[in-house]
N, C-alpha and C positions, 0 to 999 in steps of 0.2 A: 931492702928493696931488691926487686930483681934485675937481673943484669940482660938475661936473658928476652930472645923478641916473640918466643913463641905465648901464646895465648894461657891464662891460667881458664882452668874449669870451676866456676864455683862450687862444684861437688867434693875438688880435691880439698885436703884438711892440710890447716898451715899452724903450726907453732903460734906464732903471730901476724893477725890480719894484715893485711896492708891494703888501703885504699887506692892506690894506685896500681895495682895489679889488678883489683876488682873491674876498677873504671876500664885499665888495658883491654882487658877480657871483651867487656861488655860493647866497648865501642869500635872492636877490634874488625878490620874492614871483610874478614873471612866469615866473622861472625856475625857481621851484619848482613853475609850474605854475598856479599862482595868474593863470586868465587875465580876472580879473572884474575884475583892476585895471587894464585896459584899459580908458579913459574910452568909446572906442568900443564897447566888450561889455556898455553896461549897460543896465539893460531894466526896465520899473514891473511893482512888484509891490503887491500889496494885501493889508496887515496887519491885522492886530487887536491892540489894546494897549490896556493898564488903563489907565483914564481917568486915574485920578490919576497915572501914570509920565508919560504925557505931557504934562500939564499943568505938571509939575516939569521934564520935559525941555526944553516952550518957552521956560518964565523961563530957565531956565539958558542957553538958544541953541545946544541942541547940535542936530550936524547927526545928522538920525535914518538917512539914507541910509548918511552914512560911518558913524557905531557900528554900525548893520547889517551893513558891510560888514566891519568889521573885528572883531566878533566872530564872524564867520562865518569865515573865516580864521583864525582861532584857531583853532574847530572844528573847520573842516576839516583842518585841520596835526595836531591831535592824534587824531581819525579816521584818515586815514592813516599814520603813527606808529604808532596799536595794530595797523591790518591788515598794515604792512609786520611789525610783529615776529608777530602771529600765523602768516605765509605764509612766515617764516623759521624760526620756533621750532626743527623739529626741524636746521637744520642749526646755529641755536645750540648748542643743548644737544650734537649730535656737535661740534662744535670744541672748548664749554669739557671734553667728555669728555676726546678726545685731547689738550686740552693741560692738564689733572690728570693723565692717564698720563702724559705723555710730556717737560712742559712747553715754555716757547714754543720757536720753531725762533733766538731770539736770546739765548738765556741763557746761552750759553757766552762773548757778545762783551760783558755789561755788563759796565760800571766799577764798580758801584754794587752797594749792598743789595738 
């Protein structure tokens, strides 16, 4: 397993797979596109927040840039998330059609129930 936080490329060639590299890669917040966590791509912004959140945020010592950044990432993920199935829907709905007519093109090869 790697130890390391940068991202593997699936192109690179490994002695032995590892699944967990693969997943890294794949779900990896740069890679998704997420290019704000690029310590070089960040940039001051000016907020407004309830006096009393952040008077509670400084006792506690959180850092207000990263919760910023990572609720915003949240956000964002589930943002695109709704648009990708919105800009997909109608070809959902034609697949789950044809495969209630027709069912999947592998249900002649399961083992199983």
């Amino acid at each position: 397993m790697r130890t390391s936080l940068s991202p593997i490329h699936p192109k690179q060639v490994h002695a032995k797979f590892d699944a967990h590299d693969q997943c890294a890669y794949i779900f990896n917040p740069v890679f998704m596109g997420f290019q704000s966590m690029n310590v070089s791509a960040k940039k001051a912004a000016n907020l407004t927040v309830r006096a009393d959140l952040l008077d509670e945020a400084k006792a506690f010592k959180i850092n207000l840039s990263q919760t910023l950044e990572n609720a915003l990432i949240s956000e964002l993920k589930k943002r695109r998330e709704a648009a990708w199935l919105e800009e997909n829907k109608a070809a959902i709905e034609a697949y789950n059609r044809e495969v209630e007519k027709n069912g999947l093109f592998s249900d002649a090869y399961r083992n199983f129930c």
